[in-house]
LUMVO-516562 format. One line per 4 residues: number of its first residue (from 0); their letters; for each residue x, y, z of C-alpha. Coordinates in nm, 3 decimals, always signed. Layout:
% residues N
NUM = a = X,Y,Z | ...
//
This chain:
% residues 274
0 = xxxx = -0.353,+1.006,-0.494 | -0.378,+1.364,-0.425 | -0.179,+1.520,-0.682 | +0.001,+1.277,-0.554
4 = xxxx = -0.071,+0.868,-0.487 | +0.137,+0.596,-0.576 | +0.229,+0.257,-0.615 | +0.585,+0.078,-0.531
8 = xxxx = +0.721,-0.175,-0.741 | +1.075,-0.308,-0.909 | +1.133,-0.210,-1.251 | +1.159,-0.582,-1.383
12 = xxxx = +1.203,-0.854,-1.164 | +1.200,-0.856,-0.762 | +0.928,-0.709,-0.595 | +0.628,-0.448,-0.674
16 = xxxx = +0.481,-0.205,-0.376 | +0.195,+0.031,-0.410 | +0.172,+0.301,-0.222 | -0.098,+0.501,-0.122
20 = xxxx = -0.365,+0.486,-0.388 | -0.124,+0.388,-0.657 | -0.257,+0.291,-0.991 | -0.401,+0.486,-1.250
24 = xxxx = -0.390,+0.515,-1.648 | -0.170,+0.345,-1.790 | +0.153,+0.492,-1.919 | +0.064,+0.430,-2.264
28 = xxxx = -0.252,+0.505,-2.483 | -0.359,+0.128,-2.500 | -0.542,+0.167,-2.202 | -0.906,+0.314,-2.184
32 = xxxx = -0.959,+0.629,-2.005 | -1.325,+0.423,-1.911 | -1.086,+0.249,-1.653 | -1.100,+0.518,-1.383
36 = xxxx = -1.392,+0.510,-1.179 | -1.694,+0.701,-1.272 | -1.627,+1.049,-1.228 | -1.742,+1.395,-1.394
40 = xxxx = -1.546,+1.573,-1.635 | -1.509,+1.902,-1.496 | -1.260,+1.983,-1.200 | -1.392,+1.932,-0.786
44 = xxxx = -1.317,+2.058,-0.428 | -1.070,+1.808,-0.287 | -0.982,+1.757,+0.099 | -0.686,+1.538,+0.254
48 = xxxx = -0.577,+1.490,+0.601 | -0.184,+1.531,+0.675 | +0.002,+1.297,+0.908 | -0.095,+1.558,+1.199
52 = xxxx = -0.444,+1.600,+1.119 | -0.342,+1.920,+0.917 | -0.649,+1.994,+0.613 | -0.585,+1.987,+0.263
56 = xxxx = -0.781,+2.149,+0.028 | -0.771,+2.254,-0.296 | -0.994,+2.220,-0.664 | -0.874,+2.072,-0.971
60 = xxxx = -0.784,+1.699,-1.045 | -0.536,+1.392,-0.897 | -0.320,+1.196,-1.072 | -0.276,+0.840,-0.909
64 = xxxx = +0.033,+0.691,-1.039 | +0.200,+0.303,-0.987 | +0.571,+0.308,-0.998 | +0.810,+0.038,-0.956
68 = xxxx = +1.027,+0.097,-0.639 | +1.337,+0.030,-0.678 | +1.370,+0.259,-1.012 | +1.056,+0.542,-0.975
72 = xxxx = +0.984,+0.346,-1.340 | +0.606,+0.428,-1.365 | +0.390,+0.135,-1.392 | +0.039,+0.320,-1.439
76 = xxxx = -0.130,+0.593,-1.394 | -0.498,+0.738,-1.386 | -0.634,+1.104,-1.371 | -0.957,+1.169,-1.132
80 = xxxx = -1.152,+1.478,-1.023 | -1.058,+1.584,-0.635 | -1.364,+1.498,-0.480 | -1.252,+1.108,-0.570
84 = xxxx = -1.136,+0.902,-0.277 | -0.806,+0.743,-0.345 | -0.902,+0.416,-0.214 | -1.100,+0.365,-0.538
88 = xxxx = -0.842,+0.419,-0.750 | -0.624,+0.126,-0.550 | -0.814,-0.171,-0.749 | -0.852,-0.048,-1.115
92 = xxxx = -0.429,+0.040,-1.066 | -0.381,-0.286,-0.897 | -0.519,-0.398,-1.211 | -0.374,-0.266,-1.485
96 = xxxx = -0.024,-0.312,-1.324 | -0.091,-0.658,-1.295 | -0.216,-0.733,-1.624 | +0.155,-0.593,-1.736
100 = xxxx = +0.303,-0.914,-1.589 | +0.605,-0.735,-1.468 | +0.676,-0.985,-1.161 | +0.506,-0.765,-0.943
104 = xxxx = +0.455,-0.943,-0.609 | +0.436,-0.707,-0.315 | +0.151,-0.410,-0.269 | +0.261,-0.102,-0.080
108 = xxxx = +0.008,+0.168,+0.042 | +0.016,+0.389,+0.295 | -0.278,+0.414,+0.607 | -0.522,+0.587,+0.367
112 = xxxx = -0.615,+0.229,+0.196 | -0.639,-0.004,+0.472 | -0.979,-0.137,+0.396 | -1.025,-0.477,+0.480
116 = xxxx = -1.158,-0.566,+0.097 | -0.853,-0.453,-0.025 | -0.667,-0.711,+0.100 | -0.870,-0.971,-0.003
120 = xxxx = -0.836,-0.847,-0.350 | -0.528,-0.806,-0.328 | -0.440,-1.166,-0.206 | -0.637,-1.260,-0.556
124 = xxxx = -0.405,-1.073,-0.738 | -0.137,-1.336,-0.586 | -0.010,-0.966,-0.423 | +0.130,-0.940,-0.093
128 = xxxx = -0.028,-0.614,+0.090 | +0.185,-0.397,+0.291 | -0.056,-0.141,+0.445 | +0.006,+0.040,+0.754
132 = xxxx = -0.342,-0.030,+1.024 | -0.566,+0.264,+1.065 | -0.777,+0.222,+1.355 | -0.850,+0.600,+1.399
136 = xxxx = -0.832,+0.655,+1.688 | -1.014,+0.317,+1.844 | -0.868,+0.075,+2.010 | -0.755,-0.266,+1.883
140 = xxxx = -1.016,-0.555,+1.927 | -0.948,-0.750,+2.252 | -0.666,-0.973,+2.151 | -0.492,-0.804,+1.934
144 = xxxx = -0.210,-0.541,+1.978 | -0.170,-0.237,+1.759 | -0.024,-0.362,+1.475 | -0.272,-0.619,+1.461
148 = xxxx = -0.057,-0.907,+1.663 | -0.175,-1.130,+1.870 | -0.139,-1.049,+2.228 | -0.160,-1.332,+2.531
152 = xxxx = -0.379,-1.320,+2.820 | -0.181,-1.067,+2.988 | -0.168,-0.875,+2.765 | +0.189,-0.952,+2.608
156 = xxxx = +0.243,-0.975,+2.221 | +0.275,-1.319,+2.100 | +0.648,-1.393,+1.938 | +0.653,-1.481,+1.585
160 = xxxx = +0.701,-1.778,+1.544 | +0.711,-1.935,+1.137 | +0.512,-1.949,+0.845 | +0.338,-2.314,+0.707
164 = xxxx = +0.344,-2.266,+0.358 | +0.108,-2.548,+0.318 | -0.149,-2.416,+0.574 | -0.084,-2.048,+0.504
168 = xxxx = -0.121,-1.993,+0.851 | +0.121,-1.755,+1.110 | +0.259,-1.894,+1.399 | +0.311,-1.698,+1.732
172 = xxxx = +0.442,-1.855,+2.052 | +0.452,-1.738,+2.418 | +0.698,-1.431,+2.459 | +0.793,-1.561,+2.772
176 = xxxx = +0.915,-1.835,+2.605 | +1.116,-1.688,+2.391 | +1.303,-1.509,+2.617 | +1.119,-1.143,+2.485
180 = xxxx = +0.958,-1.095,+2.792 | +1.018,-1.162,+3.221 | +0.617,-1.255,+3.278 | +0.576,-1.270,+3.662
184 = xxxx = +0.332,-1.558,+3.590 | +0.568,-1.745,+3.324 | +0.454,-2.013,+3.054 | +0.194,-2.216,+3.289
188 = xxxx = -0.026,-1.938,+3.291 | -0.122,-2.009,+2.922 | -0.008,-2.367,+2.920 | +0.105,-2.672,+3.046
192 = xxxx = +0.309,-2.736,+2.781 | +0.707,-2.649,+2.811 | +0.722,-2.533,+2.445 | +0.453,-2.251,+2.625
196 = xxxx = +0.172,-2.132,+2.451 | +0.123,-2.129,+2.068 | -0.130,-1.969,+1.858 | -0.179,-2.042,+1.469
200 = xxxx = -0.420,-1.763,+1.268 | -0.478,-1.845,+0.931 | -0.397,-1.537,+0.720 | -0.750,-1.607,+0.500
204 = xxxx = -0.958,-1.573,+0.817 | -0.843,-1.194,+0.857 | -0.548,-1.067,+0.602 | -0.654,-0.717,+0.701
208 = xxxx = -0.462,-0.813,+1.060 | -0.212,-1.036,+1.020 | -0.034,-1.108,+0.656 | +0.192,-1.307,+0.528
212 = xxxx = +0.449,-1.057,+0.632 | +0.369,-0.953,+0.940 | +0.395,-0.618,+1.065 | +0.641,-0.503,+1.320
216 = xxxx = +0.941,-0.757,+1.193 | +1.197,-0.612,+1.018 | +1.101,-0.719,+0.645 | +0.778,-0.536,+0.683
220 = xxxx = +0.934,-0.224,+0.789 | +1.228,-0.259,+0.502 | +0.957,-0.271,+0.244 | +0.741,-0.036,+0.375
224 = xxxx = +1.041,+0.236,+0.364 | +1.002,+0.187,-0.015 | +0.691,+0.375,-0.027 | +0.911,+0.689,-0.015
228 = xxxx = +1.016,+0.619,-0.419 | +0.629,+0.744,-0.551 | +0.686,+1.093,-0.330 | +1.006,+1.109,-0.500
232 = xxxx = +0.809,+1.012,-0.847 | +0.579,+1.303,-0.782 | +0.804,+1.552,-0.666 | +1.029,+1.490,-1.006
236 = xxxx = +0.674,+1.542,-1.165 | +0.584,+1.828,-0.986 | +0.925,+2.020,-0.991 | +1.086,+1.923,-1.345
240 = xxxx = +0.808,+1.785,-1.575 | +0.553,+2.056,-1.510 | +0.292,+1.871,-1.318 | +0.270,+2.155,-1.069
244 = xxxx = +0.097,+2.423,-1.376 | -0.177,+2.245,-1.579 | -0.350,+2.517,-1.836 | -0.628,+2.298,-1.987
248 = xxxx = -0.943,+2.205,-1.873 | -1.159,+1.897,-1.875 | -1.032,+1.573,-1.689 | -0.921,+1.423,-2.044
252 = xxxx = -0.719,+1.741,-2.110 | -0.544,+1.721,-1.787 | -0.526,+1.318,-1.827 | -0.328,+1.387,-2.163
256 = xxxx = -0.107,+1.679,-1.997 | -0.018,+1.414,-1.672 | +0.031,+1.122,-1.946 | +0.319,+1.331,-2.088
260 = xxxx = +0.490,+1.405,-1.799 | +0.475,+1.021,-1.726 | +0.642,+0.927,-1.998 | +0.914,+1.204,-1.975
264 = xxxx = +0.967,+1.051,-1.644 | +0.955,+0.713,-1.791 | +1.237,+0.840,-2.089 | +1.423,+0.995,-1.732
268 = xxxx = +1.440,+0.621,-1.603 | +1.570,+0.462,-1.855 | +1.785,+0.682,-1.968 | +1.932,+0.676,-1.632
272 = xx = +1.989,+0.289,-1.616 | +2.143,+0.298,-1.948
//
């Protein structure tokens, strides 16, 4: 989503991630340029945070690119002006990935796109988001921890518990409990009961805190680490396909100059797994 944005995925089967504003044009010429986002023609000022609160700036255009995780396979990709937020790119990518039918099921993106629409739209897509919370800077809501857990009323995070597939609903139990944690007040301080104290929170009520995968177990964390295929997908793109030196102007131009280097990368895939 800079010059850089993307989505994670598997080439064929298993799983799909996005990352970071990931989708964009598609690889191929079927798809209408009309699908960005309305956006001028000519080239604009961009600005990007880094992970340290380092600025970013720079003028020209971003490609947002989807690419299946497991392979750097490139799924789609669109071409915007800088001044463009990535987090409008995320749906019309989402999108066009989707409408592939590649067995995509799981949506990686990194703290830039946690908007709490997102992952509604997401859940639509029959996607599972994995999106790192971005509070910045405030404090969770009373309740909840910082990964957006349920805590108990001292203050401990709730264990996980189990999914109900028929419910859709997480289930978190007393970490005392569970052995996770030496409470000085112990499992009647919540509850009477000897199972100690269980809360259920229906993903649909707020997806944007609690998921079907939940963050902070290990399978969240194991996908999340495949975010790191679309750097590699834009560094391959930046450093061998050309990416780096555009000389034409006009979003179109540059949206027909990143297209190529796509599908070299694409021909670099498969020619790889062959």
């Amino acid at each position: 989503m800079t010059p850089k944005n993307g989505q994670e995925s598997d080439l064929l089967p298993p799983l799909r991630g996005v990352k970071g504003a990931h989708f964009r044009d598609g690889i191929t010429a079927d798809i209408p340029f009309e699908t960005a986002p309305q956006d001028s023609e000519h080239a604009s000022w961009g600005l990007k945070t880094g992970p340290k609160g380092q600025k970013y700036r720079w003028f020209g255009y971003k490609l947002h690119l989807s690419v299946a995780a497991s392979s750097l396979f490139p799924l789609a990709a669109l071409t915007t002006t800088a001044k463009l937020h990535d987090v409008n790119l995320a749906r019309p990518l989402v999108k066009m990935t989707t409408d592939r039918d590649m067995g995509e099921r799981v949506a990686i993106f990194d703290a830039g796109y946690d908007q709490a629409t997102l992952y509604q739209d997401l859940q639509a897509q029959g996607l599972v988001p994995i999106i790192p919370l971005n509070r910045h800077g405030g404090a969770p809501p009373e309740g909840r921890d910082d990964l957006g857990r349920p805590t108990c009323s001292m203050g401990y995070t709730l264990t996980l518990a189990g999914y109900d597939t028929t419910t859709d609903t997480q289930k978190f139990r007393c970490p005392h409990a569970t052995g996770h944690v030496d409470c000085p007040m112990g499992m009647a301080w919540c509850s009477g009961s000897n199972y100690g104290y269980v809360e259920k929170i229906a993903i649909a009520d707020n997806p944007r805190e609690v998921g079907r995968i939940v963050r902070g177990t290990r399978e969240w964390d194991r996908l999340y680490d495949l975010r790191t295929s679309v750097e590699r997908a834009f560094s391959y793109l930046k450093e061998q396909l050309n990416l780096r030196t555009v000389r034409v102007r006009g979003r179109r131009k540059v949206h027909i100059h990143n297209l190529l280097a796509v599908i070299a990368l694409a021909a670099a895939v498969l020619a790889s797994a062959a």
